[in-house]
C-alpha positions in Angstrom: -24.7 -79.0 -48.5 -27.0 -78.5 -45.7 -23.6 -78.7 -43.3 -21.8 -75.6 -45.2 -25.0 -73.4 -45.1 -25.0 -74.2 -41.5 -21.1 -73.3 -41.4 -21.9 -69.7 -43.4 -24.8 -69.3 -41.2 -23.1 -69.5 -37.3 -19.9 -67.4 -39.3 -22.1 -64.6 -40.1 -24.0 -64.6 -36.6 -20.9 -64.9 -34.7 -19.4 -61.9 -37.2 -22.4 -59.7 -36.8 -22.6 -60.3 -33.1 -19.1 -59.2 -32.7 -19.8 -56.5 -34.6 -22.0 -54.7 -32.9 -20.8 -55.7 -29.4 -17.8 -53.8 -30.8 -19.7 -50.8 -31.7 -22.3 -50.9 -28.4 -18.7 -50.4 -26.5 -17.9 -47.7 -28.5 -14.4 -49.5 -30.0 -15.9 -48.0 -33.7 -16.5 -45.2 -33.0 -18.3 -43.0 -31.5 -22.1 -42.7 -32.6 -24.1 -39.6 -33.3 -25.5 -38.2 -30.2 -29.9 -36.9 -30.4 -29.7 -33.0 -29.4 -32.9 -31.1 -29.5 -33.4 -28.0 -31.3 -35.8 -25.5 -32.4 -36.5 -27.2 -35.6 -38.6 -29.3 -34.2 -38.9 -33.1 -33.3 -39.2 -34.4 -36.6 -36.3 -32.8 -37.9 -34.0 -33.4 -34.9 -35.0 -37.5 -35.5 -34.3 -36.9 -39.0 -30.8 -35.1 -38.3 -29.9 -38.2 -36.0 -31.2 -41.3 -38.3 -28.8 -39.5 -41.0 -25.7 -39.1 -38.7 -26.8 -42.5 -37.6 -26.8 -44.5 -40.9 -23.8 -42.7 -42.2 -21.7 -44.0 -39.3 -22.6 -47.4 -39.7 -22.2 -47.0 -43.7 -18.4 -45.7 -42.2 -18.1 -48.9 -40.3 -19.3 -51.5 -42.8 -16.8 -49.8 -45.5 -14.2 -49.6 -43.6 -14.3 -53.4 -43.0 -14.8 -53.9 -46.8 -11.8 -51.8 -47.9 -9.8 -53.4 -45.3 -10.5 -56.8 -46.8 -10.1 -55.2 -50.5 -7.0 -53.5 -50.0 -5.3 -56.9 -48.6 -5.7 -58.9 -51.9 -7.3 -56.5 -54.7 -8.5 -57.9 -57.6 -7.4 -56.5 -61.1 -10.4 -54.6 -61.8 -10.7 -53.4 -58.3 -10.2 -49.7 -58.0 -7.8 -50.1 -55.2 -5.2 -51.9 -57.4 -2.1 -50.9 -58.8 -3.9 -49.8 -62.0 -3.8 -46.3 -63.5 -7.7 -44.6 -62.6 -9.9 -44.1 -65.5 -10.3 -40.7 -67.0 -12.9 -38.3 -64.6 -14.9 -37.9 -67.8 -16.0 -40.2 -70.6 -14.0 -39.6 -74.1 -15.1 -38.2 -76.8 -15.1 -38.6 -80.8 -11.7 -37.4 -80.3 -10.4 -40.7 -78.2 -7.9 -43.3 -79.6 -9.3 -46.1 -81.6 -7.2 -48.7 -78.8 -8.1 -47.0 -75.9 -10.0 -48.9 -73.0 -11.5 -46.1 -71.5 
């Protein structure tokens, strides 16, 4: 037991260290870039953090849907399954219907 958690462990070290020597070389992407304005400092740290997070939410899904789209699961949404309605139904909706 103690030999797999130690297995999982290195894995995810060596996957996040690869990760972001990836992204410190700029092979991701490129990263938001702090500019100054006249909104003041505050702001202009808010406005980077944002840009900031957002790109590494970009990177981390990308690598998900990558690994998703390779072998979905039936109830995944990238499957070959027809997309539930945009809105829930009604009264008026078929006694058999799934959605």
């Amino acid at each position: 037991m103690g030999r797999a958690a130690g297995y999982i462990a290195r894995f995810a070290l060596l996957a996040g260290t690869v990760l972001f020597l990836l992204d410190a070389v700029g092979l991701l992407g490129s990263g938001p870039i702090y500019r100054r304005t006249g909104a003041g400092p505050l702001a202009d740290e808010a406005t980077f953090f944002a840009a900031y997070f957002a790109h590494q939410h970009h990177i981390v899904w990308d690598i998900i849907a990558r690994e998703t789209r390779s072998c979905p699961s039936p109830t995944s949404p990238l499957s070959s399954r027809r997309s539930p309605p945009a809105t829930a139904p009604g009264p008026s909706a078929p006694k058999g219907s799934s959605w």
